[in-house]
OpenMM code with the backbone's topology and positions (N, CA, C; nanometers):
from openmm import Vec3, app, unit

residues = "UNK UNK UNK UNK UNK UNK UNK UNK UNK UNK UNK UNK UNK UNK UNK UNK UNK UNK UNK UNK UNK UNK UNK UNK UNK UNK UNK UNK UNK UNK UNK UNK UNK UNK UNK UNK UNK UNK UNK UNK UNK UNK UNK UNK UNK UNK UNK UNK UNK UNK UNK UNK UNK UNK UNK UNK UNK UNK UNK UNK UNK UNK UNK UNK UNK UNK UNK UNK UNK UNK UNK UNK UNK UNK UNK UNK UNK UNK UNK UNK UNK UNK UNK UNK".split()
positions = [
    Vec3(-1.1462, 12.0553, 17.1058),
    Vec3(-1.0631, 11.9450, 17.0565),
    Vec3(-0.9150, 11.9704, 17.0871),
    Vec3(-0.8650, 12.1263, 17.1052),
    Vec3(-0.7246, 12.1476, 17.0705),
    Vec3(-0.7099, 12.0954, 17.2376),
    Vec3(-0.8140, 12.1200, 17.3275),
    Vec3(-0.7605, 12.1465, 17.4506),
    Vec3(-0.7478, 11.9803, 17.5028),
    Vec3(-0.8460, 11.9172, 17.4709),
    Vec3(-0.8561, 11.7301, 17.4975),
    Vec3(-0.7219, 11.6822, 17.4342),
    Vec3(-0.6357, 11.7507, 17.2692),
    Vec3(-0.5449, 11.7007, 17.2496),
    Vec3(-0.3999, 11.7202, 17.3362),
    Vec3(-0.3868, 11.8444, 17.3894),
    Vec3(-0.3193, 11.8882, 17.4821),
    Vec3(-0.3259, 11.8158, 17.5890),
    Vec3(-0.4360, 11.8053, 17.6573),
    Vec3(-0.4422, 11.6676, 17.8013),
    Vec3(-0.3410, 11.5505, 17.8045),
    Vec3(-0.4184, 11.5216, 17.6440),
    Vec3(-0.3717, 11.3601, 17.6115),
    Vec3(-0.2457, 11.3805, 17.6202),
    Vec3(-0.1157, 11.4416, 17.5499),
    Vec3(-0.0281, 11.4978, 17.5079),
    Vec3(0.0620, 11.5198, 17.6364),
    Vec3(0.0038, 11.5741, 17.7487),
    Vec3(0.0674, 11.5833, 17.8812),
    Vec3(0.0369, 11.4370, 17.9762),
    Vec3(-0.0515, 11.3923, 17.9700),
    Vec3(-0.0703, 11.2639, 18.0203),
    Vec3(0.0672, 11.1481, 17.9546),
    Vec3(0.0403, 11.1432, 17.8797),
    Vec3(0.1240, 11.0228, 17.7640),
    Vec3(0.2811, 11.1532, 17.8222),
    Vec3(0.3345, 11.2388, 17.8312),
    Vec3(0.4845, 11.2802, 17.8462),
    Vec3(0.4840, 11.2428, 18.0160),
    Vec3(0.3658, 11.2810, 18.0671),
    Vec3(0.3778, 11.2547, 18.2054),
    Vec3(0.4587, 11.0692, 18.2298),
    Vec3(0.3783, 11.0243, 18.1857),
    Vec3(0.3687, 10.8616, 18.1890),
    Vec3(0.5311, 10.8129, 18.1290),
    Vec3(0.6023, 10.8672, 18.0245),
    Vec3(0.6742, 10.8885, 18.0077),
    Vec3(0.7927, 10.9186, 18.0785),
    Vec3(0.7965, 10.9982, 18.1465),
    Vec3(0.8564, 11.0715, 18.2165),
    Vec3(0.9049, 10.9957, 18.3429),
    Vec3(0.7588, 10.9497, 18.4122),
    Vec3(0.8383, 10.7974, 18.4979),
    Vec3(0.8704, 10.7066, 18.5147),
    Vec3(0.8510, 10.6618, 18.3658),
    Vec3(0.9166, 10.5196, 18.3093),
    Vec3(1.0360, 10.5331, 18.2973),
    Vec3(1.0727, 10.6728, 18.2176),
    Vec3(1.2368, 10.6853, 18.2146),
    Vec3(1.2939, 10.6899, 18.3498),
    Vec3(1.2476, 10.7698, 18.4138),
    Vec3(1.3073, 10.7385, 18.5606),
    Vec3(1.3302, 10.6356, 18.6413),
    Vec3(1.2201, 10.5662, 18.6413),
    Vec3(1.2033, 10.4480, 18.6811),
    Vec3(1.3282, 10.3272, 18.5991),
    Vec3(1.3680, 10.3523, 18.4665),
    Vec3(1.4712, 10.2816, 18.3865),
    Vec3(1.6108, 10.3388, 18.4085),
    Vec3(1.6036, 10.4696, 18.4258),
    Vec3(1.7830, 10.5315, 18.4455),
    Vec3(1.7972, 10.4920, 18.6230),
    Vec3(1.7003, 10.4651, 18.6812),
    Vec3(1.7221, 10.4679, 18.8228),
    Vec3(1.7678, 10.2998, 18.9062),
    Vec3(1.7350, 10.2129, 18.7648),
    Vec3(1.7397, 10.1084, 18.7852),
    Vec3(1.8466, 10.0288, 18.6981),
    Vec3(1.8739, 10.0907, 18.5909),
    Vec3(2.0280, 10.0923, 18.4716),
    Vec3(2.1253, 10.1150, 18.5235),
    Vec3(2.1363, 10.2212, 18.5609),
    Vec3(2.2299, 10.2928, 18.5900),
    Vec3(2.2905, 10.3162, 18.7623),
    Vec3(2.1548, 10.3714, 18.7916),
    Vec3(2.1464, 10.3912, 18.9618),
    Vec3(2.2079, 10.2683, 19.0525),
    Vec3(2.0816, 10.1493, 18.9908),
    Vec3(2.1735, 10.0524, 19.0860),
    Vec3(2.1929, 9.9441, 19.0173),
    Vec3(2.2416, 9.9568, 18.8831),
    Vec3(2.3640, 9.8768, 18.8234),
    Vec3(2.4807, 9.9472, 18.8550),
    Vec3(2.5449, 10.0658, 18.8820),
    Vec3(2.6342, 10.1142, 18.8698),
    Vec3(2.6377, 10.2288, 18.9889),
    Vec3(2.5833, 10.3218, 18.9980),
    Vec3(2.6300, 10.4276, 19.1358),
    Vec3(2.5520, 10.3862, 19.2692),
    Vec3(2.5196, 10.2734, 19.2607),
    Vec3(2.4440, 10.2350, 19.4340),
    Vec3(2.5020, 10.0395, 19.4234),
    Vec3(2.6176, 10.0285, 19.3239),
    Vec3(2.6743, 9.8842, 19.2955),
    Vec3(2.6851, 9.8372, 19.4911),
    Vec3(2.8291, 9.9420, 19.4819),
    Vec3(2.8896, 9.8981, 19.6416),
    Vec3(2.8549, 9.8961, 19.7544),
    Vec3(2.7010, 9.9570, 19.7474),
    Vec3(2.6263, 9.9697, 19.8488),
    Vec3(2.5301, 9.8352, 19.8515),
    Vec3(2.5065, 9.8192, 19.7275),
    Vec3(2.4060, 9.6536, 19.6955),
    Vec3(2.4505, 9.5638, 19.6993),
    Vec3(2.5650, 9.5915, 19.7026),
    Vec3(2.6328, 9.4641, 19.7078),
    Vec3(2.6847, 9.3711, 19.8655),
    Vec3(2.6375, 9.4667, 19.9313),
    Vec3(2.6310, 9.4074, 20.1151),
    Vec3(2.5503, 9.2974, 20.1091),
    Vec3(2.4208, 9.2990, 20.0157),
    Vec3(2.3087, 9.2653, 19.9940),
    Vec3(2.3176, 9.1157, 19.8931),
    Vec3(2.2889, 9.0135, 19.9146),
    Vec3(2.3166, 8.9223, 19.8419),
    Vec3(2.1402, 8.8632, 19.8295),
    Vec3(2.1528, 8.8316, 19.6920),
    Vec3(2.0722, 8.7698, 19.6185),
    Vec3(2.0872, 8.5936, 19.5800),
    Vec3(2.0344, 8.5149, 19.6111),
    Vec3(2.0910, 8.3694, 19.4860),
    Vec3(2.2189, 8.3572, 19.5077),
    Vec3(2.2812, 8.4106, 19.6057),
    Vec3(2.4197, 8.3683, 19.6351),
    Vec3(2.5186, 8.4641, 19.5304),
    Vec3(2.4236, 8.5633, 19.4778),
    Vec3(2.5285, 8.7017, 19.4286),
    Vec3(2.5242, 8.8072, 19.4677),
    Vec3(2.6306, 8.9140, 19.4589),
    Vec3(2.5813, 9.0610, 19.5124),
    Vec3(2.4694, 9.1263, 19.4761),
    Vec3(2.3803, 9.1712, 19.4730),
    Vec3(2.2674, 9.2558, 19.4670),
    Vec3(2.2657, 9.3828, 19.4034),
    Vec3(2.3898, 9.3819, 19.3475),
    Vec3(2.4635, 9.5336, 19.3116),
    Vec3(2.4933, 9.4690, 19.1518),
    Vec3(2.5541, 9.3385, 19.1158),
    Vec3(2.5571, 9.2821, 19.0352),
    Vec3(2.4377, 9.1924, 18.9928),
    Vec3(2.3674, 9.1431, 19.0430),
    Vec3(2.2184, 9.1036, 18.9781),
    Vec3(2.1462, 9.1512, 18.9532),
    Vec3(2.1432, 9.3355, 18.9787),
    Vec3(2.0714, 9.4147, 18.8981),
    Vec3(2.1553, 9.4747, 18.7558),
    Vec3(2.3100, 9.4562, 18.8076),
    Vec3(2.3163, 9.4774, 18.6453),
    Vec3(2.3598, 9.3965, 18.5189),
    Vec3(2.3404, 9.2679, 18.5804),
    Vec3(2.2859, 9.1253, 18.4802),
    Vec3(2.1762, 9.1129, 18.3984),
    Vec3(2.1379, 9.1103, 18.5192),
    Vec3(1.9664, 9.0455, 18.5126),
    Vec3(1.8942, 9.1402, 18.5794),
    Vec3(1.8518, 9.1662, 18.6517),
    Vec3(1.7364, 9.2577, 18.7792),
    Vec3(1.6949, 9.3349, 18.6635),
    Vec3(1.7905, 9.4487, 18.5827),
    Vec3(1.7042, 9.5700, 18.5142),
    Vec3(1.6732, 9.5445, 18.3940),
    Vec3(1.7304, 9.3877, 18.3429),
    Vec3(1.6143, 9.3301, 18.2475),
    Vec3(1.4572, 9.2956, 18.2680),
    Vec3(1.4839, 9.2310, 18.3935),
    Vec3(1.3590, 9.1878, 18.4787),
    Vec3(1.2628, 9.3193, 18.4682),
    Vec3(1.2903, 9.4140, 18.4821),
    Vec3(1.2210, 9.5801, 18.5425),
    Vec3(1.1981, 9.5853, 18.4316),
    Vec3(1.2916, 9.5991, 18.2986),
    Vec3(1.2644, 9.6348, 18.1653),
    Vec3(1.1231, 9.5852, 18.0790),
    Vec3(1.1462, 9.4843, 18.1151),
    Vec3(1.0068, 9.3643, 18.0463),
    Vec3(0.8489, 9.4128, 18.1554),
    Vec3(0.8868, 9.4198, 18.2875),
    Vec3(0.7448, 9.4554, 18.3394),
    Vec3(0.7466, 9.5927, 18.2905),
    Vec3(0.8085, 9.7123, 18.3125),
    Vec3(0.8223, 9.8250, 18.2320),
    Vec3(0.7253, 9.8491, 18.0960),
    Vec3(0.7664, 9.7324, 17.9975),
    Vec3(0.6946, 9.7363, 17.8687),
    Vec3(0.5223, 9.7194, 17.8727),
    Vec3(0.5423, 9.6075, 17.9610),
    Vec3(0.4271, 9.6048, 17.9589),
    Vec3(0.3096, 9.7304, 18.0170),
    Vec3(0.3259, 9.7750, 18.1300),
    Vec3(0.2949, 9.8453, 18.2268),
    Vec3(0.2472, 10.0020, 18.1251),
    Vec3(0.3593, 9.9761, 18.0563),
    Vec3(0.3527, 10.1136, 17.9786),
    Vec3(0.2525, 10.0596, 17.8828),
    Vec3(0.2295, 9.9466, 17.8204),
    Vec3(0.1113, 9.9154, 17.6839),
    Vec3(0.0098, 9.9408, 17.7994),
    Vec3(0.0248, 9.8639, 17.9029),
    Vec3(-0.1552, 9.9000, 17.9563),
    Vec3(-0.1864, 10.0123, 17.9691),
    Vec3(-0.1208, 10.1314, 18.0451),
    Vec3(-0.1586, 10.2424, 18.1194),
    Vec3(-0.1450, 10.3475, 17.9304),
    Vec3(-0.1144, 10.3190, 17.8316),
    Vec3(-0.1490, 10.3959, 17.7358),
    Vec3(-0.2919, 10.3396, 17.6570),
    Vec3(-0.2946, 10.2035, 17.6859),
    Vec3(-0.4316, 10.2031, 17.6305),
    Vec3(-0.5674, 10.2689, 17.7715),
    Vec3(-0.4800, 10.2118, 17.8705),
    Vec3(-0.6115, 10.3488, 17.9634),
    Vec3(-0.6299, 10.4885, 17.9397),
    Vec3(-0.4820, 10.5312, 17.8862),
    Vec3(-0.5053, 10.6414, 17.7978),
    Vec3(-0.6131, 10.6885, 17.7063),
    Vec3(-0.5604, 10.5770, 17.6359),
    Vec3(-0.6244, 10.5767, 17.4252),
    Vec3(-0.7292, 10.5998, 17.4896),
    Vec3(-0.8260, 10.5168, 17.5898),
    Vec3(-0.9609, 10.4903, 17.6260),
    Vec3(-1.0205, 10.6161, 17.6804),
    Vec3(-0.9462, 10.6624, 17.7881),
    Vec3(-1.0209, 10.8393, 17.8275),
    Vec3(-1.0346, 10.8990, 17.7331),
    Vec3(-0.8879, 10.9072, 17.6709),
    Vec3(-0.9160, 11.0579, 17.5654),
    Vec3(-0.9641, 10.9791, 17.4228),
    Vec3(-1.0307, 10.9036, 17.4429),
    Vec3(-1.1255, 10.8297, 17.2917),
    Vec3(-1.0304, 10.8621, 17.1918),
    Vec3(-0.8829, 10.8062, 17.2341),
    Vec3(-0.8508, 10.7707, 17.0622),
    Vec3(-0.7831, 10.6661, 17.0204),
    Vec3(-0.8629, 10.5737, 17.1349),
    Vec3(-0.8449, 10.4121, 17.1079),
    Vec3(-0.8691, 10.3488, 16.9781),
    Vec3(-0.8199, 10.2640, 16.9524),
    Vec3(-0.8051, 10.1465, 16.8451),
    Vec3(-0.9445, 10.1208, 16.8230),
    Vec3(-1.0327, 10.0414, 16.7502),
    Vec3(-1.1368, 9.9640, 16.7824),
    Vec3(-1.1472, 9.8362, 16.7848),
] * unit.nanometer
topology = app.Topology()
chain = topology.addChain("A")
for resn in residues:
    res = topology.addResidue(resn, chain)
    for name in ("N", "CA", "C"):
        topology.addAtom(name, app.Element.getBySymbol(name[0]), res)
């Protein structure tokens, strides 16, 4: 049991782990230190450097949430400690 809770435990930090990345890389990265480079790049008739940090890493944020409820209930489901 100790060792299935440990799995779970590294799975779920794993999963974790590239969501945050996936969010500081898209907040930050290219709302802000890849701006002047995105911004060559036009979107909707705006810079690309600025529509990710409007809107774009809201956009990411919301599929993000979700992405993360599914792939933890594929979780819950391997290591059987799903809901019923």
């Amino acid at each position: 049991m100790e060792n299935n809770s440990t799995a779970y435990w590294k799975a779920t930090l794993g999963l974790l782990t590239k969501i945050l990345i996936i969010w500081f890389l898209v907040s930050f990265g290219a709302g802000i230190l890849f701006a002047p480079a995105l911004n060559n790049i036009h979107l909707g008739g705006y810079p690309l450097g600025f529509w990710f940090a409007q809107q774009g890493s809201i956009y990411v944020f919301v599929v993000l949430i979700f992405y993360y409820a599914k792939k933890m209930g594929q979780l819950d489901e391997q290591f059987d400690v799903h809901e019923e």
